[in-house]
matplotlib code that plots the C-alpha trace (Angstrom):
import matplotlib.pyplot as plt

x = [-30.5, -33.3, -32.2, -30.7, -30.5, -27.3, -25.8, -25.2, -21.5, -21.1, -19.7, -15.4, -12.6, -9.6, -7.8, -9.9, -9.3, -6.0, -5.8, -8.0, -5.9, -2.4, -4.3, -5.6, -1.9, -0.5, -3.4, -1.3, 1.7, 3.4, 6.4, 7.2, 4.0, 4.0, 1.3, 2.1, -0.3, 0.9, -2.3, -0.8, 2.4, 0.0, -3.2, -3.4, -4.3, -4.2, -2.4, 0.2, 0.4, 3.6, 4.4, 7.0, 6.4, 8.5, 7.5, 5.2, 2.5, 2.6, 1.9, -1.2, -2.7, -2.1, -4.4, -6.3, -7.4, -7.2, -9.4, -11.7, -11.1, -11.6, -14.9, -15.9, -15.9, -17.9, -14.6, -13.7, -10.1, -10.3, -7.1, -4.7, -1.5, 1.2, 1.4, 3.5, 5.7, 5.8, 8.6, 9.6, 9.8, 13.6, 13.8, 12.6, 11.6, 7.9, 5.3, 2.1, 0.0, -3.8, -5.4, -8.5, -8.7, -7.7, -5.6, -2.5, -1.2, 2.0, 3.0, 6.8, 9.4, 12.3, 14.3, 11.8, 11.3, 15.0, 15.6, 12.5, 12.6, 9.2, 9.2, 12.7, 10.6, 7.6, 10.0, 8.7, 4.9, 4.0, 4.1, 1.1, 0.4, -0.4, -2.5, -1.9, -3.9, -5.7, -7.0, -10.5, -11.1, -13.8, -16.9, -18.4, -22.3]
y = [-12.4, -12.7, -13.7, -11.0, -8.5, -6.4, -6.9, -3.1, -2.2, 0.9, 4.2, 3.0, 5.6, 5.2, 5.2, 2.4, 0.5, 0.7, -0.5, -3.4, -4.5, -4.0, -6.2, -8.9, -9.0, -9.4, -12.3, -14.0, -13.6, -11.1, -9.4, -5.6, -4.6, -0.7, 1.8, 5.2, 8.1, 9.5, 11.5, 15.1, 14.1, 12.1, 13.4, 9.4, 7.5, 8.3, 5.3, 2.8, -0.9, -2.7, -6.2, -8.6, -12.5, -15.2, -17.2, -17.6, -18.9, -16.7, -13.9, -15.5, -16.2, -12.4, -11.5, -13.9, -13.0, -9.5, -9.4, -11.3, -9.1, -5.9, -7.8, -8.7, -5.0, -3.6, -2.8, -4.0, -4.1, -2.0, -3.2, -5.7, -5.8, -8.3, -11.8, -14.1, -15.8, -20.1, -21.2, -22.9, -19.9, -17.6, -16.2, -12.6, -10.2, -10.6, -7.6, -7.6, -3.9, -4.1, -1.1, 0.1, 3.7, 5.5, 2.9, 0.8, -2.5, -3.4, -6.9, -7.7, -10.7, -10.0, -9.2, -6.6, -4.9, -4.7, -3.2, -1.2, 0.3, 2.0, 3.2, 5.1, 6.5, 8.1, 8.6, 12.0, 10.1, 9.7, 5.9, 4.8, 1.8, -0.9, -2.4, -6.3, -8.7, -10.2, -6.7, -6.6, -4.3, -2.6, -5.4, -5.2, -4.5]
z = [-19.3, -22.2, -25.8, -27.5, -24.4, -24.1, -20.9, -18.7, -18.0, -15.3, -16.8, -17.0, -16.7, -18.8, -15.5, -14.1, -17.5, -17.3, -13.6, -14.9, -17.5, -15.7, -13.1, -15.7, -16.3, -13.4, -13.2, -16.1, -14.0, -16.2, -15.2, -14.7, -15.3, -15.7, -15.8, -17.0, -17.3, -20.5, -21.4, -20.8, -23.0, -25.7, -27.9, -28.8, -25.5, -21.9, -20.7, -21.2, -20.0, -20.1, -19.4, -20.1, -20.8, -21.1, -23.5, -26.9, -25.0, -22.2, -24.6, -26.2, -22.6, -21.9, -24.8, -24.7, -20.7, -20.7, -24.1, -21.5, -18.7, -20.3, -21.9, -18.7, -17.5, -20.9, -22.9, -25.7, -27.7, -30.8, -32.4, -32.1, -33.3, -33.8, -33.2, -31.1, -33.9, -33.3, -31.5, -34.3, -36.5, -36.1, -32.8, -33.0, -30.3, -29.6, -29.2, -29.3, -29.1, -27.9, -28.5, -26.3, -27.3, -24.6, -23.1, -24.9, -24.1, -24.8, -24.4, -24.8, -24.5, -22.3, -25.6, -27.1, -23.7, -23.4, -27.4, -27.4, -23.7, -24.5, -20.3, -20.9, -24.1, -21.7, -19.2, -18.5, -18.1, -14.2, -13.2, -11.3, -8.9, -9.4, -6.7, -6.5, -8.4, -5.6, -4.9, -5.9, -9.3, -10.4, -11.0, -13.9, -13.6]

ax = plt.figure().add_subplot(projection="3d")
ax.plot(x, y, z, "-o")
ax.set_aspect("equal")
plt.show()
């Protein structure tokens, strides 16, 4: 690519970015990755992605790779929110929120997923499936 040229992306759905970020998750090895299609119950965002980590640095590698992924695939992260507290600091549950417009990322420690229960919130939102990670996604162009 020549100096200063922007690279072309393909035309991407919010369903096909959330598919590509539940995927980039399950990459990272989260756990109880969800996808709910929240878009006719929401004039915010069309999607929600849930995962759980285990650990402080298990939630930075999840941003950090899916801010890749999404990249990657011409998307960008508008917002982030939160921030994985040091171990060191008093044990707290963790959350972090990556905003992409029409899609939402929620990242959670087994203690947040379990207070906030954000899937029991949408509960009336239709789930949909997430194809294994090894499953090839959309390529970026």
């Amino acid at each position: 690519m020549r100096h200063g040229a922007v690279p072309h992306h393909e035309f991407v759905n919010s369903h096909q970015k959330a598919l590509i970020a539940a995927r980039a998750a399950l990459e990272k090895q989260a756990e109880d990755v969800l996808l709910m299609d929240i878009g006719a119950l929401s004039n915010v965002t069309d999607f929600l992605v849930i995962g759980t980590a285990d650990s402080f640095r298990q939630l930075t590698a999840l941003k950090e790779h899916l801010e890749t992924v999404l990249a990657q695939h011409g998307q960008a992260v508008w917002h982030s929110e939160g921030s994985p507290a040091s171990p060191a600091k008093v044990p707290e549950p963790q959350w972090l929120l990556m905003d992409c417009g029409d899609v939402v990322i929620h990242l959670l420690d087994r203690s947040a997923r379990a207070f906030y229960r954000l899937e029991d919130l949408w509960a009336d939102a239709p789930r949909v499936a997430v194809e294994d990670a090894s499953a090839p996604a959309p390529s970026p162009s």
